[in-house]
Each structure stands twice: as C-alpha cells, then as structure tokens.
N, CA, C and O atoms as CSV, one atom per row, in Angstrom:
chain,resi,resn,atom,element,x,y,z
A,1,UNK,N,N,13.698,-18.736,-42.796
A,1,UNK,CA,C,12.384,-18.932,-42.225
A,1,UNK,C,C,12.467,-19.213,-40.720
A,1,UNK,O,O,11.846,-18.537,-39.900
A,2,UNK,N,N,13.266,-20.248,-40.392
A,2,UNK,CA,C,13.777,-20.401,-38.849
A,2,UNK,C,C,14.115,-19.218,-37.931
A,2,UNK,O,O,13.538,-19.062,-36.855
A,3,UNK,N,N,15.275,-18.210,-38.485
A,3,UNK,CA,C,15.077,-16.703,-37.969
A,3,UNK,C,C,14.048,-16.301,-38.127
A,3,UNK,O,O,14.098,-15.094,-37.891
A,4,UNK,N,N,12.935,-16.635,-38.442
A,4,UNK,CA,C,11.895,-15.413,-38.580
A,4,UNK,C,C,11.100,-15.743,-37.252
A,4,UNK,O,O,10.896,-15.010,-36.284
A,5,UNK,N,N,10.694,-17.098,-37.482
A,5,UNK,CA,C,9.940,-17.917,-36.741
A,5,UNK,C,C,10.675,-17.471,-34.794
A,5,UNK,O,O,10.097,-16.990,-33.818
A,6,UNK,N,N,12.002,-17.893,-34.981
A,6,UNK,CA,C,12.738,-17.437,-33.716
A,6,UNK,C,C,12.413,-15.704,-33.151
A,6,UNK,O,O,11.832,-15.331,-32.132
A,7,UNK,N,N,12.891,-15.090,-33.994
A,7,UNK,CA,C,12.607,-13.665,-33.806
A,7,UNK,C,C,11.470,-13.258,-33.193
A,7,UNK,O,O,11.442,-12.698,-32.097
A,8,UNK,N,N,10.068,-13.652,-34.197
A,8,UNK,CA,C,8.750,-13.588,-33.369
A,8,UNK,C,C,8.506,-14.051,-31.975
A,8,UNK,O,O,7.901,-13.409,-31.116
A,9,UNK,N,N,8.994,-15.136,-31.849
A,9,UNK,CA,C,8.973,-16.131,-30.187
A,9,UNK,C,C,9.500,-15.487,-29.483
A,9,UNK,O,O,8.911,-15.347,-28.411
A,10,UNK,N,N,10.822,-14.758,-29.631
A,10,UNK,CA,C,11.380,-13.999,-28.380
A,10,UNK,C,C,10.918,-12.651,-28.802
A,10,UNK,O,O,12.026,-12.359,-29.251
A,11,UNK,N,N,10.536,-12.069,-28.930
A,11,UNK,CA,C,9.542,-10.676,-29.414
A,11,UNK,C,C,8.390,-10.974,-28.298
A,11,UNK,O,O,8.094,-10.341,-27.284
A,12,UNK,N,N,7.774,-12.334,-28.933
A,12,UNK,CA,C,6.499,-12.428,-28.026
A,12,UNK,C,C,6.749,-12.851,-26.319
A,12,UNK,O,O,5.933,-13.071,-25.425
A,13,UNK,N,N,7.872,-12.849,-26.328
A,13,UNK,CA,C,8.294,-13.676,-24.560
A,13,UNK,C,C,8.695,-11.866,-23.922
A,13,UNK,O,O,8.268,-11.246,-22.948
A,14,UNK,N,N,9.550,-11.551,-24.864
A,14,UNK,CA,C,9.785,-10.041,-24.529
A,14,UNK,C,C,8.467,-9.039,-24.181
A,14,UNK,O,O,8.433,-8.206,-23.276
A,15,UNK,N,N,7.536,-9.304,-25.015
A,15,UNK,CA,C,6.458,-8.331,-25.232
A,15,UNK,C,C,5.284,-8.693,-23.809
A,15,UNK,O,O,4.608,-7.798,-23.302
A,16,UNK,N,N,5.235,-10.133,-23.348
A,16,UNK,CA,C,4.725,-10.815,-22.405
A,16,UNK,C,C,5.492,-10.102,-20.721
A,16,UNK,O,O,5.124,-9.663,-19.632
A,17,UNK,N,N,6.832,-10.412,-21.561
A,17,UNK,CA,C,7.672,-9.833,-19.560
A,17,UNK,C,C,7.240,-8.372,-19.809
A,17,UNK,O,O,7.574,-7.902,-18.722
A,18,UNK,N,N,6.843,-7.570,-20.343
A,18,UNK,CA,C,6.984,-6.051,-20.298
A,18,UNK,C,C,5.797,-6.112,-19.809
A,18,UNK,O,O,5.626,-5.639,-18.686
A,19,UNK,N,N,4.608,-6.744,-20.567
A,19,UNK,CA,C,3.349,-5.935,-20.088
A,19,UNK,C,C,2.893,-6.812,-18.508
A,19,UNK,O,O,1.859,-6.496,-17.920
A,20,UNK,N,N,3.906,-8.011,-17.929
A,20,UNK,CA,C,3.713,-8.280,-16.365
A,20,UNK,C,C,4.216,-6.858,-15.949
A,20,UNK,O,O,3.498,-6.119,-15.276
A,21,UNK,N,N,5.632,-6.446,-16.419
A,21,UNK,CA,C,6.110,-5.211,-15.348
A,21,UNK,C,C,5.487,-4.588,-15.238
A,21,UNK,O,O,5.219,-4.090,-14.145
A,22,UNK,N,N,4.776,-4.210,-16.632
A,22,UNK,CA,C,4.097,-2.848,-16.077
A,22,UNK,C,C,2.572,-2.998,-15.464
A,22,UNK,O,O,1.874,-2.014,-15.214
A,23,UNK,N,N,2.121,-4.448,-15.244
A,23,UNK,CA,C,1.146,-4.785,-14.517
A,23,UNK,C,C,1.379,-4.712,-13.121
A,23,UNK,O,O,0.533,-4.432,-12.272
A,24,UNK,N,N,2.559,-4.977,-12.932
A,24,UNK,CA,C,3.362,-4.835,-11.071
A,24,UNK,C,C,3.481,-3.753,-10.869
A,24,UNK,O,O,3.218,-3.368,-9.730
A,25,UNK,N,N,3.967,-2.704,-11.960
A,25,UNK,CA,C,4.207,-1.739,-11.543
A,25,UNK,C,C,2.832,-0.574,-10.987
A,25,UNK,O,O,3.022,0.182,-10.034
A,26,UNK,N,N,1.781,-0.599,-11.591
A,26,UNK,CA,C,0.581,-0.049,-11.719
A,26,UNK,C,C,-0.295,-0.988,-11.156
A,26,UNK,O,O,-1.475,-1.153,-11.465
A,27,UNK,N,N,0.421,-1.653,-10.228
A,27,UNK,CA,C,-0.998,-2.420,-8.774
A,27,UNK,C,C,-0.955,-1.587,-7.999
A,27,UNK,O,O,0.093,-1.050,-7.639
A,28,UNK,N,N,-2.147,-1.291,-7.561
A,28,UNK,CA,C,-2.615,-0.611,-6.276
A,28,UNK,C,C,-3.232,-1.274,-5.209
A,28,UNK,O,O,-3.292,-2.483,-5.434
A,29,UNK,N,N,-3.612,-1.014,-4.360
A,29,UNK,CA,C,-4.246,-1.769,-3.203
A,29,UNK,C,C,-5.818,-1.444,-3.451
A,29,UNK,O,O,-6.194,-0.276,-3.354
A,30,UNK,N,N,-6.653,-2.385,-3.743
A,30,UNK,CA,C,-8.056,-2.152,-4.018
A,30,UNK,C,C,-8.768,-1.131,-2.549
A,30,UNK,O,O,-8.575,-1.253,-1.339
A,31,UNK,N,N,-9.302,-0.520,-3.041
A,31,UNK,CA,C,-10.449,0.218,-1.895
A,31,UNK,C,C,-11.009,-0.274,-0.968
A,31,UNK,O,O,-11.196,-0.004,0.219
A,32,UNK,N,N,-11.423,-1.540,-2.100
A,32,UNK,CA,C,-12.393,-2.279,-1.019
A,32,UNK,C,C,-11.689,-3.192,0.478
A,32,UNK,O,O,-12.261,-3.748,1.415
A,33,UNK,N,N,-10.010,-2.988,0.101
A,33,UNK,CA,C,-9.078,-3.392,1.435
A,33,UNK,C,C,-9.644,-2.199,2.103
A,33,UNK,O,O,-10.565,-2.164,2.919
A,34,UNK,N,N,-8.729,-0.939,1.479
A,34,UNK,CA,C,-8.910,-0.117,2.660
A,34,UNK,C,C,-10.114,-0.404,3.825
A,34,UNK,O,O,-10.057,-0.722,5.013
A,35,UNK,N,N,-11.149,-0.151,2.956
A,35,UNK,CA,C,-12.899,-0.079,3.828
A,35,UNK,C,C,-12.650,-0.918,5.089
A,35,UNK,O,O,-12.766,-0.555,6.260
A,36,UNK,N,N,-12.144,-2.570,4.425
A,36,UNK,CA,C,-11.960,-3.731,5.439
A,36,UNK,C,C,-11.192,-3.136,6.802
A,36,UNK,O,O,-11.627,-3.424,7.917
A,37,UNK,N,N,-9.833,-2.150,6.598
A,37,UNK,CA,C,-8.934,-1.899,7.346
A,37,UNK,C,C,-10.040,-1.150,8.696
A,37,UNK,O,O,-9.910,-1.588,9.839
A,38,UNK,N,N,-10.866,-0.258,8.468
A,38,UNK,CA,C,-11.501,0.440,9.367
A,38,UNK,C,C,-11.969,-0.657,10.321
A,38,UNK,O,O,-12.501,-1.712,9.973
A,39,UNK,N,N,-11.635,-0.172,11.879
A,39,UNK,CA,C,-11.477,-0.318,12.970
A,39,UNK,C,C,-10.702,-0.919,13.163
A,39,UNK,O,O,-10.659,-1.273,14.341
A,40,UNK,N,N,-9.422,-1.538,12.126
A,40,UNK,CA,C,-8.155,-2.635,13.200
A,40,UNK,C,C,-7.493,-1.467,13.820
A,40,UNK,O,O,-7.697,-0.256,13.733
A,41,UNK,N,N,-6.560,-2.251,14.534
A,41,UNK,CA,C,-5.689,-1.949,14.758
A,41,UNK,C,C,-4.328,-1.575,14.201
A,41,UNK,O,O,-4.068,-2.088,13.112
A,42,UNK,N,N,-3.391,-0.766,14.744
A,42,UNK,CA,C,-1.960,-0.538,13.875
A,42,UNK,C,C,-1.076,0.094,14.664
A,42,UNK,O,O,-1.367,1.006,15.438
A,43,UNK,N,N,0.163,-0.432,14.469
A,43,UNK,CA,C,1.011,-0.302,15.189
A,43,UNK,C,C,2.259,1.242,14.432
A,43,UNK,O,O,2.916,1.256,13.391
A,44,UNK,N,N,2.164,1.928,15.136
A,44,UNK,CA,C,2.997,3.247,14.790
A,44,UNK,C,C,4.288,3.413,14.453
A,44,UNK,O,O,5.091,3.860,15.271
A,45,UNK,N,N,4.666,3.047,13.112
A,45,UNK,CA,C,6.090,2.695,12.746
A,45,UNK,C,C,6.574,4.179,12.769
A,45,UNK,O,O,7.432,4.632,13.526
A,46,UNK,N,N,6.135,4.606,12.167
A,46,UNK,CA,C,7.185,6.181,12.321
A,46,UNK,C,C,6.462,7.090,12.956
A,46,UNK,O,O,5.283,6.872,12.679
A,47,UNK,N,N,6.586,8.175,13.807
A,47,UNK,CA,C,5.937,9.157,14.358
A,47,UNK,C,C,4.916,10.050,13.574
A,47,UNK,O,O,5.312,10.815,12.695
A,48,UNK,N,N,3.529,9.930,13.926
A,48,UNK,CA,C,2.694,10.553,13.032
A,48,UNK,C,C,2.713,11.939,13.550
A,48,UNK,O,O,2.526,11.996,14.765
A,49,UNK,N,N,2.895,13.118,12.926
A,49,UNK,CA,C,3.371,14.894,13.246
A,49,UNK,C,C,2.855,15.281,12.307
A,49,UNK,O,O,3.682,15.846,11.591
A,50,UNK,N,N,1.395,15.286,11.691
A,50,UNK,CA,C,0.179,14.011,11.851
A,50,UNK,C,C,0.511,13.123,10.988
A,50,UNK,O,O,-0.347,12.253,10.835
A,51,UNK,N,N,1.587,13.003,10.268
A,51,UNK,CA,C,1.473,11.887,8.852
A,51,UNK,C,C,2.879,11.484,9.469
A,51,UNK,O,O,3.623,12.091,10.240
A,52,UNK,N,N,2.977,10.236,8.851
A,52,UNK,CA,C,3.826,9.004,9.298
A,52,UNK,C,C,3.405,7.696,8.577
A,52,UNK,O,O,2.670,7.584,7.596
A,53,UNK,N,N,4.122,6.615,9.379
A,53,UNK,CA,C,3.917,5.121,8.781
A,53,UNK,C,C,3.446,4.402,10.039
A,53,UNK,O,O,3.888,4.577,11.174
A,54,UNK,N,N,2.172,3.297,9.541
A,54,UNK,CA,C,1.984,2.515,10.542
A,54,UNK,C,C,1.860,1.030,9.693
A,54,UNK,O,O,1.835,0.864,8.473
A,55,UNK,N,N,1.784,-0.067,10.879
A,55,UNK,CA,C,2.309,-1.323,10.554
A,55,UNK,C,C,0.371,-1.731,10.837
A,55,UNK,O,O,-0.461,-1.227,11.591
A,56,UNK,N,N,0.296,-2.826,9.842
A,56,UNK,CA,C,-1.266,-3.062,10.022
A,56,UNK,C,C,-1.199,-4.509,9.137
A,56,UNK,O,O,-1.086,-4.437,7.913
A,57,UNK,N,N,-1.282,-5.939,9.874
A,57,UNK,CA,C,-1.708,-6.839,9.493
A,57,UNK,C,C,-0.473,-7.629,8.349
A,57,UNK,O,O,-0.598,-8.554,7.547
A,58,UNK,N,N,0.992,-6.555,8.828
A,58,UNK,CA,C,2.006,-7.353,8.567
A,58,UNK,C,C,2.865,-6.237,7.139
A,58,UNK,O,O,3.968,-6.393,6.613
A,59,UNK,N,N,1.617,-4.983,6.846
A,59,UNK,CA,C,1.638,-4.409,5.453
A,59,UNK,C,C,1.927,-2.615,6.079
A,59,UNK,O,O,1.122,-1.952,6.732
A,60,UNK,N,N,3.085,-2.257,5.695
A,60,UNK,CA,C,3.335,-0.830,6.047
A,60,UNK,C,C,2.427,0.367,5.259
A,60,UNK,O,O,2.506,0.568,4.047
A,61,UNK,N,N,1.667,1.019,6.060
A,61,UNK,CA,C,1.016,2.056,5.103
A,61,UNK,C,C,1.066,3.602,5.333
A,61,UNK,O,O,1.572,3.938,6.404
A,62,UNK,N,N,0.654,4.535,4.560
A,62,UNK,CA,C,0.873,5.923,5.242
A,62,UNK,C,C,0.113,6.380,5.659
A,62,UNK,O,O,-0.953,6.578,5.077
A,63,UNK,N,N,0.398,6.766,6.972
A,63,UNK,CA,C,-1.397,7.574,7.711
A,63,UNK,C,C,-1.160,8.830,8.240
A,63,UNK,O,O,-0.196,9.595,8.245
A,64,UNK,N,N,-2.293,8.846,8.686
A,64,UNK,CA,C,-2.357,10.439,9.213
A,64,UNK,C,C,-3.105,10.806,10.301
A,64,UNK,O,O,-4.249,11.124,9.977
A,65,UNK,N,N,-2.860,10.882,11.544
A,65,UNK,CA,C,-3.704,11.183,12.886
A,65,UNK,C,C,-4.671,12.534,12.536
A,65,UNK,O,O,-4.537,13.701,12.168
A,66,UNK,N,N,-5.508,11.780,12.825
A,66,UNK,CA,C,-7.298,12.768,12.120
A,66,UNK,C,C,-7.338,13.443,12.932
A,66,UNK,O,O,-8.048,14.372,12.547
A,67,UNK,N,N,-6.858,13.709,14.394
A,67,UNK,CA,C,-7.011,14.963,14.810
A,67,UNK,C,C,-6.019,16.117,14.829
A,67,UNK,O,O,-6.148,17.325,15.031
A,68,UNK,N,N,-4.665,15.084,14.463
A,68,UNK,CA,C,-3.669,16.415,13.952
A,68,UNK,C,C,-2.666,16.327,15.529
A,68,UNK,O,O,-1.705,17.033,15.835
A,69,UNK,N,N,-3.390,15.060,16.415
A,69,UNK,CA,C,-1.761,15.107,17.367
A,69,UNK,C,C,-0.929,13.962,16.893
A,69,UNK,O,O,-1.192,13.130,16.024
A,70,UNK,N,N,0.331,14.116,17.786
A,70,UNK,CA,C,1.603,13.561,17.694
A,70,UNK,C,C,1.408,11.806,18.282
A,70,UNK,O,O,0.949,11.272,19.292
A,71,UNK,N,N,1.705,11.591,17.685
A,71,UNK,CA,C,1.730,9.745,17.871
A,71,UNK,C,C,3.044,9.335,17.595
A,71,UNK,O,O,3.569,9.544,16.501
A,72,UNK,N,N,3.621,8.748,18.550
A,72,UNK,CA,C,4.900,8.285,18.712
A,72,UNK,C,C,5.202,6.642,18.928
A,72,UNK,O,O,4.781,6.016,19.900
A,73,UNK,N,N,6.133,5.970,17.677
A,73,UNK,CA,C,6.464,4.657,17.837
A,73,UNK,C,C,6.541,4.132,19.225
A,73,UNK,O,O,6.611,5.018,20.076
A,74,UNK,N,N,6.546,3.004,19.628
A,74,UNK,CA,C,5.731,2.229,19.033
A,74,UNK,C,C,4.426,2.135,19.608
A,74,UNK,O,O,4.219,1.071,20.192
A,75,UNK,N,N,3.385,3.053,19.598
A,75,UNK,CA,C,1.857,3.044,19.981
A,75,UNK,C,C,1.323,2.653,19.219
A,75,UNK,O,O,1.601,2.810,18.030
A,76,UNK,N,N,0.037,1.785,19.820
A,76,UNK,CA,C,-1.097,1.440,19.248
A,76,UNK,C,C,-2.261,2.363,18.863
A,76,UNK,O,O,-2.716,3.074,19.758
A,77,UNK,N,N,-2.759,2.430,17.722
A,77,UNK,CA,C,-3.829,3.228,16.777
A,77,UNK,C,C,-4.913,2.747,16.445
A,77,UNK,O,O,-5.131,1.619,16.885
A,78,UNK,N,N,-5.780,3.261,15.738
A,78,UNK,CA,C,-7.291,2.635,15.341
A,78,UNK,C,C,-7.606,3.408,14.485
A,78,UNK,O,O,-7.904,4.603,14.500
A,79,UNK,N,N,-7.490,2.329,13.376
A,79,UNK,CA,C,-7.988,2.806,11.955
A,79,UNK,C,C,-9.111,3.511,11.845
A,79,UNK,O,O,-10.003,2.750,12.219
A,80,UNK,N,N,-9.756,4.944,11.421
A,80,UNK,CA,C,-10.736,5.586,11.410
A,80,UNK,C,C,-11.657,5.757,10.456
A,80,UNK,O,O,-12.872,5.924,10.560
A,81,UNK,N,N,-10.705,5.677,9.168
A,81,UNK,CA,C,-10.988,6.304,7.576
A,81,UNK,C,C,-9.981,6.148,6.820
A,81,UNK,O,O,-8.856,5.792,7.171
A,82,UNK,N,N,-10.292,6.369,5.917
A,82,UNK,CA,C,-9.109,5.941,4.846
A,82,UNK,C,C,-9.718,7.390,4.189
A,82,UNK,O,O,-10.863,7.820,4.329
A,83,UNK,N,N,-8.237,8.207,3.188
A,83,UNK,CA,C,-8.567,8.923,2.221
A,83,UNK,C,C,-7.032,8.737,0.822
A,83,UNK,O,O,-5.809,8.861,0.770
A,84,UNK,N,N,-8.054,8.421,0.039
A,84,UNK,CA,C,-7.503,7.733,-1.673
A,84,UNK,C,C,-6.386,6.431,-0.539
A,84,UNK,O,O,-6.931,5.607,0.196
A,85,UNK,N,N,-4.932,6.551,-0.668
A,85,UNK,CA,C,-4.334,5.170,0.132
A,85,UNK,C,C,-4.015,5.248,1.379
A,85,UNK,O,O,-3.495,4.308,1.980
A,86,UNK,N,N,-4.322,6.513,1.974
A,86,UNK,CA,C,-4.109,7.270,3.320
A,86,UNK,C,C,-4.661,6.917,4.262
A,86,UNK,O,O,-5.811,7.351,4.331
A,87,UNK,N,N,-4.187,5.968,5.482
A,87,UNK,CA,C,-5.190,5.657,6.442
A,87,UNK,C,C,-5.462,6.882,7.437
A,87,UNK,O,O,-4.489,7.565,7.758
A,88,UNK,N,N,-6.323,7.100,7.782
A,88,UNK,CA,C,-6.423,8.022,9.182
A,88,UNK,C,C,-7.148,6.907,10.170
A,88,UNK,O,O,-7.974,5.998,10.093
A,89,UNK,N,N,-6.224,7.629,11.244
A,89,UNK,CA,C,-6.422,6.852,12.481
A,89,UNK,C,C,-6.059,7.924,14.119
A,89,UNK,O,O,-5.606,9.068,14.081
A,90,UNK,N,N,-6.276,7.450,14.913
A,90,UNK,CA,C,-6.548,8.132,16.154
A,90,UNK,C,C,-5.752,7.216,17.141
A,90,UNK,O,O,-5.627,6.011,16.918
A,91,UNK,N,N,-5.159,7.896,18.360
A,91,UNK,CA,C,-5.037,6.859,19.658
A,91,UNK,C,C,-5.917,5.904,20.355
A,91,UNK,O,O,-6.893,6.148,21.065
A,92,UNK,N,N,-5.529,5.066,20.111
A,92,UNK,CA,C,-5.656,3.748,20.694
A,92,UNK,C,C,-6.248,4.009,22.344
A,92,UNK,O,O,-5.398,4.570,23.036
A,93,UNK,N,N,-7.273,3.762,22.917
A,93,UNK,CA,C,-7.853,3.549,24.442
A,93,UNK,C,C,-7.765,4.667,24.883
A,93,UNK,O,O,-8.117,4.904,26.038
C-alpha cells in the first residue's frame, strides 16, 4: 500500500514539473507588450539588411527596418509597428 501511495506522489510531482516546462516552453510575449513598445526607443544589436536584432528596455528582439534600409550597430531606432513578434522600426532623428 506504501508503494502505491509513493508511486502516485512522485507521478504527481513528475506530472506537475512537465506541465511547468511545457508552460515555459509555450510563453510568448503578450501583444499587448508589443503595442506598449511603439515609439521607444532601441538600440541596434545586429545590422538590420532590413531584419536583424535590436536591444529595447534590456529585452533582445527581432526587427525589421520598414523602409527596407541598412541600419548598422550600434544606432539608435524608433519603434514603428510591430508585426505577429516582429518589431519594425526606422532611424532614429
């Protein structure tokens, strides 16, 4: 009876850590961030040729210069739009 009782408990501790992973694994960044992101600022981690990485509020994301020029580390950007996790953004001043 003690094995049984044991068995279930770590079944249920097992069955608990799986469905956190796959709760971590299948987080996304809500929308309603993105929206917030429009007009900061961001700093140009990798060269946008138009898609690249930029640095924004400490959180690396992937963007894409909306008019399709070259943006080169480390320049400053301005968030324009977002499309699905895709920021688009433009040169800065």
């Amino acid at each position: 009876m003690k094995l049984i009782l044991l068995t279930a408990i770590l079944a249920s501790f097992a069955l608990i850590a799986v469905a956190i992973v796959i709760a971590l694994y299948r987080h996304k960044k809500r929308s309603s961030e993105e929206v917030r992101l429009i007009g900061e600022l961001c700093r140009v981690n990798t060269s946008l040729t138009p898609d690249g990485t930029v640095m924004v509020q400490g959180e690396l994301w992937p963007a894409r210069s909306i008019d399709g020029t070259f943006i080169a580390p480390p320049d400053l950007a301005c968030i324009v739009g977002t499309q699905d996790h895709l920021l688009l953004v433009k040169v800065h001043g």
